[in-house]
N, CA, C and O atoms as a Maestro MAE file, in Angstrom:
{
 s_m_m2io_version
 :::
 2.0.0
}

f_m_ct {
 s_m_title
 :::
 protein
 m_atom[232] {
  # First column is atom index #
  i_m_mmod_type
  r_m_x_coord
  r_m_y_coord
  r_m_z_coord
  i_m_residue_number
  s_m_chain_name
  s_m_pdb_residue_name
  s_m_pdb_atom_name
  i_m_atomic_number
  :::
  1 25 8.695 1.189 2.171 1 A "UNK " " N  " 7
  2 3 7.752 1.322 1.083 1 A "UNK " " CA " 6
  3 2 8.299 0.675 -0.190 1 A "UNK " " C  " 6
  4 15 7.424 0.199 -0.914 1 A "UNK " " O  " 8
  5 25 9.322 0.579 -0.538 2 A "UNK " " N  " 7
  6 3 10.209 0.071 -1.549 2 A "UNK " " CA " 6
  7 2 9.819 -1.249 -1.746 2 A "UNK " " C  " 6
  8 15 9.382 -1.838 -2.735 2 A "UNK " " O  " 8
  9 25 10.097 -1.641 -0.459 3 A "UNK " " N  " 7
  10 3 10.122 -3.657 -0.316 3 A "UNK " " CA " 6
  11 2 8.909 -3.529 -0.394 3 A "UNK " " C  " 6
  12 15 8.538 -3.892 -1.511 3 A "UNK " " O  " 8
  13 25 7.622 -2.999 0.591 4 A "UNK " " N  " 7
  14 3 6.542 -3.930 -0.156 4 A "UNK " " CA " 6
  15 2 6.047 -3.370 -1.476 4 A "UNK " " C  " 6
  16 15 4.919 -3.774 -1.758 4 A "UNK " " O  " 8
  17 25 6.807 -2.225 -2.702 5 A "UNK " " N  " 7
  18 3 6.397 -2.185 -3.646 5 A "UNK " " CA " 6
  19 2 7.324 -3.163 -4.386 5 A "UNK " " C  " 6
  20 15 7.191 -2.958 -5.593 5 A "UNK " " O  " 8
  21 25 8.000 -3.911 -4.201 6 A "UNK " " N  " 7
  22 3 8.413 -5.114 -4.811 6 A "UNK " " CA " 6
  23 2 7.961 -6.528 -4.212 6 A "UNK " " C  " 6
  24 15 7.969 -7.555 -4.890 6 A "UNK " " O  " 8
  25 25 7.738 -6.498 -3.458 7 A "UNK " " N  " 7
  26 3 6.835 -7.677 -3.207 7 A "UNK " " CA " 6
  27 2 5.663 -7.938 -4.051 7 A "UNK " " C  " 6
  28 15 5.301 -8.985 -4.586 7 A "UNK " " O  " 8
  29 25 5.011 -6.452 -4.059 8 A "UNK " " N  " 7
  30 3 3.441 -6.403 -4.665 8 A "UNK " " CA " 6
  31 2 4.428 -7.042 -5.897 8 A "UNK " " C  " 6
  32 15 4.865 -8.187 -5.785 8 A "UNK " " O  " 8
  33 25 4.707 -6.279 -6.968 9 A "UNK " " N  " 7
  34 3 5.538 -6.664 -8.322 9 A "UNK " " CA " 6
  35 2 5.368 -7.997 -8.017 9 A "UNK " " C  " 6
  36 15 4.295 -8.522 -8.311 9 A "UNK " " O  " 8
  37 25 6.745 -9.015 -7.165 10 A "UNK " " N  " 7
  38 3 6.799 -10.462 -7.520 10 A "UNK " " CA " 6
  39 2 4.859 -11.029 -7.067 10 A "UNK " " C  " 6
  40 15 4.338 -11.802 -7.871 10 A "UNK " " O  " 8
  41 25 4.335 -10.748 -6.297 11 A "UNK " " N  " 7
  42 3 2.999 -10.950 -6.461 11 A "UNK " " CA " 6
  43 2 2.200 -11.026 -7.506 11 A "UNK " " C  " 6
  44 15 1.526 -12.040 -7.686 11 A "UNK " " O  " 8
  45 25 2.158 -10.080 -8.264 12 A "UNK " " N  " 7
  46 3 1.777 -9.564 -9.725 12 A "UNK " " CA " 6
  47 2 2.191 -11.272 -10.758 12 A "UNK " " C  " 6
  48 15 1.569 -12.225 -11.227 12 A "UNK " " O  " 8
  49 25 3.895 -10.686 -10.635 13 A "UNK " " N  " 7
  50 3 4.285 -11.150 -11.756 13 A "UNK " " CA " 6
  51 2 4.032 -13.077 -11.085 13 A "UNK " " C  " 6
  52 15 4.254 -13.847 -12.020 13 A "UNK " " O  " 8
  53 25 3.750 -13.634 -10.118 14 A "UNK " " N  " 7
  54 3 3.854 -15.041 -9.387 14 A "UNK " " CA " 6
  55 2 2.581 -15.849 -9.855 14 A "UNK " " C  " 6
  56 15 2.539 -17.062 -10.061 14 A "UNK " " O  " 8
  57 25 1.363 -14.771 -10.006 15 A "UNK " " N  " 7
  58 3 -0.032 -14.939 -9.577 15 A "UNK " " CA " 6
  59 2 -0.793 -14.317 -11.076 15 A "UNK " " C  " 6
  60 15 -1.971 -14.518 -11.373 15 A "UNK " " O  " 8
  61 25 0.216 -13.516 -11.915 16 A "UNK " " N  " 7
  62 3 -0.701 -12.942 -13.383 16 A "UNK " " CA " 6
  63 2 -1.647 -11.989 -13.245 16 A "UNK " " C  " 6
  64 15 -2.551 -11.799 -14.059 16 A "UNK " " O  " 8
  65 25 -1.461 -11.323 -12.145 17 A "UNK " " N  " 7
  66 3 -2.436 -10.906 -11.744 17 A "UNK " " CA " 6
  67 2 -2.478 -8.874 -11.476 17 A "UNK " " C  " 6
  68 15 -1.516 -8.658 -10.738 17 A "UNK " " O  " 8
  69 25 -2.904 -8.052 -11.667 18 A "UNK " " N  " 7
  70 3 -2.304 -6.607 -11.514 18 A "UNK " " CA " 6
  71 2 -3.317 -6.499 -10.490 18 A "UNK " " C  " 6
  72 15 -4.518 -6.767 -10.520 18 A "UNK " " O  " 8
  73 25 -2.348 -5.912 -9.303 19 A "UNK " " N  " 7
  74 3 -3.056 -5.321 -8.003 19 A "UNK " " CA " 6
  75 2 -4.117 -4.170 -8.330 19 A "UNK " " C  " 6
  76 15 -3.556 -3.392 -9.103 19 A "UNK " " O  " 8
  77 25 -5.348 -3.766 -8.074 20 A "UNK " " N  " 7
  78 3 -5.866 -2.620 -7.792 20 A "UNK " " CA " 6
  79 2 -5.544 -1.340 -7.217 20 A "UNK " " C  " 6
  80 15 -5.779 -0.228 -7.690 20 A "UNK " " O  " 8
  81 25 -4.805 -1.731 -5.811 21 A "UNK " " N  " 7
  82 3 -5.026 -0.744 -5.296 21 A "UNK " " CA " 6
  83 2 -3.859 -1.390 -4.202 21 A "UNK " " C  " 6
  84 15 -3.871 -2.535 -3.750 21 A "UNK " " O  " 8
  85 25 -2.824 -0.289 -3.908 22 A "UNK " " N  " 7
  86 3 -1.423 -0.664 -2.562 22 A "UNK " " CA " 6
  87 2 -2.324 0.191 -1.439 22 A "UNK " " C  " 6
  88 15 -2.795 1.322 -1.315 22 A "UNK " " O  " 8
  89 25 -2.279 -0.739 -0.895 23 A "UNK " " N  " 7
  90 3 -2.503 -0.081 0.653 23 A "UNK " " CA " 6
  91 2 -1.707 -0.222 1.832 23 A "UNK " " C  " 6
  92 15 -1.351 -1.400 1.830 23 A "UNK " " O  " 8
  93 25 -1.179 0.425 2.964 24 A "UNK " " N  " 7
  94 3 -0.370 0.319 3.801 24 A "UNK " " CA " 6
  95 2 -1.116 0.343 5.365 24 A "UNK " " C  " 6
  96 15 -1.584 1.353 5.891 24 A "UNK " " O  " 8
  97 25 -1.110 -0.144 5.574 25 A "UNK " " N  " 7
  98 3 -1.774 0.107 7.337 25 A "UNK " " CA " 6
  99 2 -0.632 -0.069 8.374 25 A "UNK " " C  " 6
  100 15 -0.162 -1.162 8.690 25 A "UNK " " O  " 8
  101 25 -0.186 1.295 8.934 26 A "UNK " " N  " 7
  102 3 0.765 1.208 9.813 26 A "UNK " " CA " 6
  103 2 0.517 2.436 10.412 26 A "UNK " " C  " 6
  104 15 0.267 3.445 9.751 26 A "UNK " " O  " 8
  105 25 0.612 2.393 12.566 27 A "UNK " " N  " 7
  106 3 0.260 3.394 13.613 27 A "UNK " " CA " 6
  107 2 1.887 4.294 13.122 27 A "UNK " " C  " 6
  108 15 2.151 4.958 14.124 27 A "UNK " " O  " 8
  109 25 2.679 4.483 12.360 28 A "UNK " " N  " 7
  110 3 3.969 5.184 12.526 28 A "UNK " " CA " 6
  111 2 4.816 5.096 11.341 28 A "UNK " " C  " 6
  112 15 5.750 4.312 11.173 28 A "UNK " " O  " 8
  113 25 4.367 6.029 10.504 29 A "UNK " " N  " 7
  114 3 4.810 6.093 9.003 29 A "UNK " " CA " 6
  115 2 6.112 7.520 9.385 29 A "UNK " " C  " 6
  116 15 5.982 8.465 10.164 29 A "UNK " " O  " 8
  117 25 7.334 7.148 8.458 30 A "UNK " " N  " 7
  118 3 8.165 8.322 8.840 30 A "UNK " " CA " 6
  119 2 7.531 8.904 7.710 30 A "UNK " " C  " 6
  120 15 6.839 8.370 6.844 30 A "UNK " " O  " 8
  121 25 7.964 10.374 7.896 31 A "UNK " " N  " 7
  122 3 7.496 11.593 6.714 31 A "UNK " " CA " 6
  123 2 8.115 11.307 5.242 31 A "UNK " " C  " 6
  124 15 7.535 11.311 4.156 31 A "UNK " " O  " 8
  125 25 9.637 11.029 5.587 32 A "UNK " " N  " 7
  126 3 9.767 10.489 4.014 32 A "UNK " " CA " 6
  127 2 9.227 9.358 3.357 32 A "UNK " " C  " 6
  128 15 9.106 9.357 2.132 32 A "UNK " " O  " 8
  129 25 8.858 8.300 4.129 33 A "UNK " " N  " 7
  130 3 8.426 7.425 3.658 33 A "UNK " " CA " 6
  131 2 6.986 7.296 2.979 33 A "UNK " " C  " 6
  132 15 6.437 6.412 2.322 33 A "UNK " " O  " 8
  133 25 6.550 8.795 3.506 34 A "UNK " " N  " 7
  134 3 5.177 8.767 3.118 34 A "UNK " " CA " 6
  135 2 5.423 9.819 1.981 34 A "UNK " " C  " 6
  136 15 4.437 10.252 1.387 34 A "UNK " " O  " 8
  137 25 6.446 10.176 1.704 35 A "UNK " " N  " 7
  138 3 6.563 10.924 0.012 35 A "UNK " " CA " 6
  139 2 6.827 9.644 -0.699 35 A "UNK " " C  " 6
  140 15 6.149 9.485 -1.714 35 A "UNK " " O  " 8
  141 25 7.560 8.813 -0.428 36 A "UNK " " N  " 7
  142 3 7.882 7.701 -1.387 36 A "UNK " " CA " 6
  143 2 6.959 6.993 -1.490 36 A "UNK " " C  " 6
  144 15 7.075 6.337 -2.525 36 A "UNK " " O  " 8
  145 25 5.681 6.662 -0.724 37 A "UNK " " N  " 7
  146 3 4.678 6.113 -0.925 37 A "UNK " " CA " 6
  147 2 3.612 6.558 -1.586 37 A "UNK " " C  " 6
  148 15 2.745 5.800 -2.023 37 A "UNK " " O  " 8
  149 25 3.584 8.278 -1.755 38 A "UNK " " N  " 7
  150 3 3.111 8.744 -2.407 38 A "UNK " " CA " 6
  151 2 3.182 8.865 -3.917 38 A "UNK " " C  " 6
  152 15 2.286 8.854 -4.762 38 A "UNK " " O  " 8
  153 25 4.864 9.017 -4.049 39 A "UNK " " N  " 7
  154 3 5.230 9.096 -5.805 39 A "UNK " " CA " 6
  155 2 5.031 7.499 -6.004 39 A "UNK " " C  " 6
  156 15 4.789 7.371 -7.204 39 A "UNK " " O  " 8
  157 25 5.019 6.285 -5.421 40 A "UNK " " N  " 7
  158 3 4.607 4.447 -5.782 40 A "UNK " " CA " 6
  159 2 3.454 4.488 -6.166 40 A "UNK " " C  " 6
  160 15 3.232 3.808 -7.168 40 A "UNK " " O  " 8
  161 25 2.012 5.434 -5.441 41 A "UNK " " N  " 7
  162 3 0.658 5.121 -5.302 41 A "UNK " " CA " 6
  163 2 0.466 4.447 -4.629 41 A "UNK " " C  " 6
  164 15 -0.352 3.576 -4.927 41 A "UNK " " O  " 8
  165 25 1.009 4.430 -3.494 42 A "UNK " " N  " 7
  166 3 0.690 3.461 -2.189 42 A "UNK " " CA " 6
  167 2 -0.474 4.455 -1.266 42 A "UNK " " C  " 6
  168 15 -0.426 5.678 -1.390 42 A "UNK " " O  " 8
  169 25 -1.569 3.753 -0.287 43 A "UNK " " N  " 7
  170 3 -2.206 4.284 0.318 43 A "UNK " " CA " 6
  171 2 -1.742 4.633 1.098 43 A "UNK " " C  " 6
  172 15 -0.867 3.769 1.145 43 A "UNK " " O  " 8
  173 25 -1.450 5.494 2.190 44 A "UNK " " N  " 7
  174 3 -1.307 5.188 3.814 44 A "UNK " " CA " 6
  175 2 -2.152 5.416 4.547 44 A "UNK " " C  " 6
  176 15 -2.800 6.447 4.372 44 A "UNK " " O  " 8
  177 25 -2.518 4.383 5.841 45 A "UNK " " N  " 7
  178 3 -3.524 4.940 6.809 45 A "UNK " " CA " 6
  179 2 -2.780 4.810 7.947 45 A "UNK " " C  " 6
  180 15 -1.656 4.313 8.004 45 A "UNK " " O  " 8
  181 25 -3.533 5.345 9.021 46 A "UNK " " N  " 7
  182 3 -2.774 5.069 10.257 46 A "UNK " " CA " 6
  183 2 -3.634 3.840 11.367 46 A "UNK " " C  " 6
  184 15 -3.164 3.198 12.306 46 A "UNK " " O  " 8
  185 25 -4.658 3.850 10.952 47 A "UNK " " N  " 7
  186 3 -5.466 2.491 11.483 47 A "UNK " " CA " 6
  187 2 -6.237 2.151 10.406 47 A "UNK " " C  " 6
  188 15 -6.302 2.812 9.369 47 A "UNK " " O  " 8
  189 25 -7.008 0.810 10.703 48 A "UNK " " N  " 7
  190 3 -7.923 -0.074 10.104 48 A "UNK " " CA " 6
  191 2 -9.146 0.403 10.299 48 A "UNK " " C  " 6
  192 15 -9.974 -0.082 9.527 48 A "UNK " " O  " 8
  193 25 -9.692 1.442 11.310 49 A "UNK " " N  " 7
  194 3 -11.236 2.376 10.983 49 A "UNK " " CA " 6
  195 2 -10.654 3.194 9.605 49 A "UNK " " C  " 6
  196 15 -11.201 3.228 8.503 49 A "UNK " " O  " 8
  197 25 -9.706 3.673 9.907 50 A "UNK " " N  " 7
  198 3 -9.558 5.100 8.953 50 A "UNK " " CA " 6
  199 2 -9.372 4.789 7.630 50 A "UNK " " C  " 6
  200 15 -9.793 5.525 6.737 50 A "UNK " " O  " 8
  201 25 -8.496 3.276 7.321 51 A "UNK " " N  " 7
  202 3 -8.925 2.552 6.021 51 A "UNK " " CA " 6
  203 2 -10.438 1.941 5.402 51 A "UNK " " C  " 6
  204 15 -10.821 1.566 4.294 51 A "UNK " " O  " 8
  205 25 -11.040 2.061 6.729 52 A "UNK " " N  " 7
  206 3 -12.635 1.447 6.034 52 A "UNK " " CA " 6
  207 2 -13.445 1.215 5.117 52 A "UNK " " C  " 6
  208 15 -14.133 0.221 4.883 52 A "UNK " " O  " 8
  209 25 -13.286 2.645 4.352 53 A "UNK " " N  " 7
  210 3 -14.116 2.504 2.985 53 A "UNK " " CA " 6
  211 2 -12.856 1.771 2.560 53 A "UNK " " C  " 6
  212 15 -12.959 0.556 2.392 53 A "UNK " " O  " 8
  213 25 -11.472 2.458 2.332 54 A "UNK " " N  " 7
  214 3 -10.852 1.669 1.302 54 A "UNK " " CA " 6
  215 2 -10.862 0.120 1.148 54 A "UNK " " C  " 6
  216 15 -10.727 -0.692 0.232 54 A "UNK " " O  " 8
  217 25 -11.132 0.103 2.747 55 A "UNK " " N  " 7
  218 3 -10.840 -1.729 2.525 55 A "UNK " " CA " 6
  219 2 -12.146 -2.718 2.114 55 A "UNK " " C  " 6
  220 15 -12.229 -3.920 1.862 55 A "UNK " " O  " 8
  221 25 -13.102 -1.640 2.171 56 A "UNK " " N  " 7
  222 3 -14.377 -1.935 2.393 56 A "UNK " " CA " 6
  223 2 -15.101 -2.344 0.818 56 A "UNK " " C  " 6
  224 15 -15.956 -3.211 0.639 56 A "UNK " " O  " 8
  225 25 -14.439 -1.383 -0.305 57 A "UNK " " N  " 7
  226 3 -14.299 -1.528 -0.997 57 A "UNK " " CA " 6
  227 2 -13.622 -2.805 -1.768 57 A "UNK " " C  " 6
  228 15 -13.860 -2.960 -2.966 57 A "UNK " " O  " 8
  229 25 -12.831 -3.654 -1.110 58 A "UNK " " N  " 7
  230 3 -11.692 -4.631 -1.980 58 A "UNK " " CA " 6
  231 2 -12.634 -5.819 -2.085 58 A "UNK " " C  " 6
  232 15 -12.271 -6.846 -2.658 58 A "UNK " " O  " 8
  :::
 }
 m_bond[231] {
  # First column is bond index #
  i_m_from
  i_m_to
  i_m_order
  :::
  1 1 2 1
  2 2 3 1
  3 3 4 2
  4 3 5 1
  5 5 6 1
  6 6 7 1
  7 7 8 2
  8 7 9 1
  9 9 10 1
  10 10 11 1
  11 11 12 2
  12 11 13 1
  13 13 14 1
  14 14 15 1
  15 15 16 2
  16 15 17 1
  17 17 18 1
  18 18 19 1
  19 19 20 2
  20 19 21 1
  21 21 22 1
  22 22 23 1
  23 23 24 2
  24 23 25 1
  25 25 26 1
  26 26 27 1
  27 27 28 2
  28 27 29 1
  29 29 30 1
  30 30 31 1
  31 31 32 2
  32 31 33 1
  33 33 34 1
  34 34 35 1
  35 35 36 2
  36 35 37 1
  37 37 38 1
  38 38 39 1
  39 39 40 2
  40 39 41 1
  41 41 42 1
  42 42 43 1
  43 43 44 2
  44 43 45 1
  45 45 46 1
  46 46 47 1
  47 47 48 2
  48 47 49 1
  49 49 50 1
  50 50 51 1
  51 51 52 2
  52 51 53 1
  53 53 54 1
  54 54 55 1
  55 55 56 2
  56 55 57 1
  57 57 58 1
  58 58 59 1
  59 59 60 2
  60 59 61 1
  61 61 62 1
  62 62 63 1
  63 63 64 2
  64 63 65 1
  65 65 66 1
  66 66 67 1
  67 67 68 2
  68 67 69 1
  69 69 70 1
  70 70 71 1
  71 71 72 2
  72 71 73 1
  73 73 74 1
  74 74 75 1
  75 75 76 2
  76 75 77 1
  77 77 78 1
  78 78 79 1
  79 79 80 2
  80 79 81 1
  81 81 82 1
  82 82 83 1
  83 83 84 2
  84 83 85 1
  85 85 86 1
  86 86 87 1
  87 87 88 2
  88 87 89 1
  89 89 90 1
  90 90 91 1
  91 91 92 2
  92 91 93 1
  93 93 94 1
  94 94 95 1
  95 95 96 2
  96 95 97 1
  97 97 98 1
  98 98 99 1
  99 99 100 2
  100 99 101 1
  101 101 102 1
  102 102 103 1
  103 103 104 2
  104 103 105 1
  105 105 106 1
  106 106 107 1
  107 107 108 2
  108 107 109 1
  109 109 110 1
  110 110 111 1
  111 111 112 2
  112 111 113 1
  113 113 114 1
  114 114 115 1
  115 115 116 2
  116 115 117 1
  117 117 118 1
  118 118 119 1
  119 119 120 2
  120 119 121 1
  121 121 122 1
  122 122 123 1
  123 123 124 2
  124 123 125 1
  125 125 126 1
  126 126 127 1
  127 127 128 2
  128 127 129 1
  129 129 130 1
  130 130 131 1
  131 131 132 2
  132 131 133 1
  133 133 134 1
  134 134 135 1
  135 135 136 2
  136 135 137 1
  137 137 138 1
  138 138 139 1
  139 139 140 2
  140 139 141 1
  141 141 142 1
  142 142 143 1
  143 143 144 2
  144 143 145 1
  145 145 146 1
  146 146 147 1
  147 147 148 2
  148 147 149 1
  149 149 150 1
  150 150 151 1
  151 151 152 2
  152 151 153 1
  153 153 154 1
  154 154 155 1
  155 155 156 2
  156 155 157 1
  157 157 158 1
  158 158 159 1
  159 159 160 2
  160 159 161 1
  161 161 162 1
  162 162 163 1
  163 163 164 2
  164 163 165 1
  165 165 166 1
  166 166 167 1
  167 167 168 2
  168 167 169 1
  169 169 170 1
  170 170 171 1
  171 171 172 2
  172 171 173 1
  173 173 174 1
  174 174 175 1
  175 175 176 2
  176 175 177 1
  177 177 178 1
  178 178 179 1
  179 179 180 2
  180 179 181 1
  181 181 182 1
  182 182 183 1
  183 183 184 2
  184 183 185 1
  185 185 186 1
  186 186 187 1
  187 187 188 2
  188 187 189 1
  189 189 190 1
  190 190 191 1
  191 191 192 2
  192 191 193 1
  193 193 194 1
  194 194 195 1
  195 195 196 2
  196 195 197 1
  197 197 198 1
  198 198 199 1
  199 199 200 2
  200 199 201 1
  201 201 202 1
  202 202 203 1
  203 203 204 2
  204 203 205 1
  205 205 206 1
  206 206 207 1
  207 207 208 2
  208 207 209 1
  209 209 210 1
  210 210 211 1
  211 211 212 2
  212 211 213 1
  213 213 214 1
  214 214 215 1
  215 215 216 2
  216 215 217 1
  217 217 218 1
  218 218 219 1
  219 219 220 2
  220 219 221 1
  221 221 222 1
  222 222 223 1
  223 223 224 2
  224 223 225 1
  225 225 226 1
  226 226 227 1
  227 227 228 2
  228 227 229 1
  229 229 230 1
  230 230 231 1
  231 231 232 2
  :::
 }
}
């Protein structure tokens, strides 16, 4: 969760641009990783139905 909240950053800072919204789509999130994604504001889903609206939305 770390790396792609620094990726997003050099994204940001590459492109001028401020993300909306972090989203994660992965079948196997460990438990801590999903507190640290939580205190970032990262989404997590576990599939691409269950992200739907969110993505549906972008």
């Amino acid at each position: 969760m770390y790396q792609f909240e620094r990726k997003v950053r050099y994204y940001e800072k590459l492109h001028g641009r401020k993300a909306d919204r972090l989203i994660v789509i992965s079948p196997m999130v460990e438990p801590t990783a999903l507190e640290v994604a939580s205190k970032l504001g990262i989404e997590v889903y576990s599939h691409a139905d269950d992200a739907g609206q969110a993505l549906s939305e972008l």
